[in-house]
C-alpha positions as CSV (number, residue, x, y, z in Angstrom):
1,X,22.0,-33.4,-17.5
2,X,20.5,-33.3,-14.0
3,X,22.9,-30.3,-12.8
4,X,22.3,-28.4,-16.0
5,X,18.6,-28.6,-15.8
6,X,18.5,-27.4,-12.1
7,X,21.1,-24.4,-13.0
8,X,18.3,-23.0,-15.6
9,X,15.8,-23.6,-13.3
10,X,17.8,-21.9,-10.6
11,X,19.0,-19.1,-12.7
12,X,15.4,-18.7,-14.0
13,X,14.0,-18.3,-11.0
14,X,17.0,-15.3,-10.0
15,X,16.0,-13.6,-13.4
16,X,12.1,-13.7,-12.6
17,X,13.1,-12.1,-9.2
18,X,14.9,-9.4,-10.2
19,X,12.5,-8.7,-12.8
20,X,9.3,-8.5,-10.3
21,X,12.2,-6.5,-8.3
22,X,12.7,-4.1,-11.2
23,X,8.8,-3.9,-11.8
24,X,7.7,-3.3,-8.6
25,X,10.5,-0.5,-8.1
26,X,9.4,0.8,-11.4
27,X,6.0,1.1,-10.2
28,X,7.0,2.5,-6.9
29,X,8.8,5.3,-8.6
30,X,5.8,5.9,-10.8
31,X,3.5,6.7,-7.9
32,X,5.7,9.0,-6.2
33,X,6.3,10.7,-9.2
34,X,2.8,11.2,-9.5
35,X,2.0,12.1,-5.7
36,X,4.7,14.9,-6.6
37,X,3.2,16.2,-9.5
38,X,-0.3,16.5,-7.5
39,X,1.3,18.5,-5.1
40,X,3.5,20.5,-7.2
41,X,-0.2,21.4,-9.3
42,X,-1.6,22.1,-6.2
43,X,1.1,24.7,-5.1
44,X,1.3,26.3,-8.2
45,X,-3.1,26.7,-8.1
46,X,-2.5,28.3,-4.6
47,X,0.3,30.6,-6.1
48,X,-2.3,31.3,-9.0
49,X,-5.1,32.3,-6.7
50,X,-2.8,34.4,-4.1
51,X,-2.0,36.3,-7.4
52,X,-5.6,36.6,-8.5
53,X,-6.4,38.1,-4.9
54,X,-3.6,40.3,-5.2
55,X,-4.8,41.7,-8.5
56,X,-8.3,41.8,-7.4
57,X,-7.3,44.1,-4.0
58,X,-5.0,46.1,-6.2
59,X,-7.8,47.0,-8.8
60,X,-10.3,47.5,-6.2
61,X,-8.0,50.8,-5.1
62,X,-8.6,52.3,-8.4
């Protein structure tokens, strides 16, 4: 009964590891996701503005 009761507790402790594993590289993921959405938004508001001063120089000629 001994060696049963410390392989649960054993295997229980391996499957609360690879869960805070799996969490944590979850959350990892998240926030790099994230970083490269905010940078992907901010490239794509430069390429916005470089097109409004296009237009702006372009209508100024007229």
């Amino acid at each position: 009964m001994d060696a049963v009761l410390h392989a649960v507790a054993r295997q229980g402790d391996l499957a609360h590891l690879v869960l805070l594993l799996w969490a944590s590289s979850a959350s990892s993921l998240l926030v790099w996701s994230l970083r490269e959405m905010v940078r992907s938004n901010r490239r794509f508001d430069d390429f916005v503005d470089a097109i409004a001063r296009l237009n702006r120089a372009l209508s100024d000629d007229d």
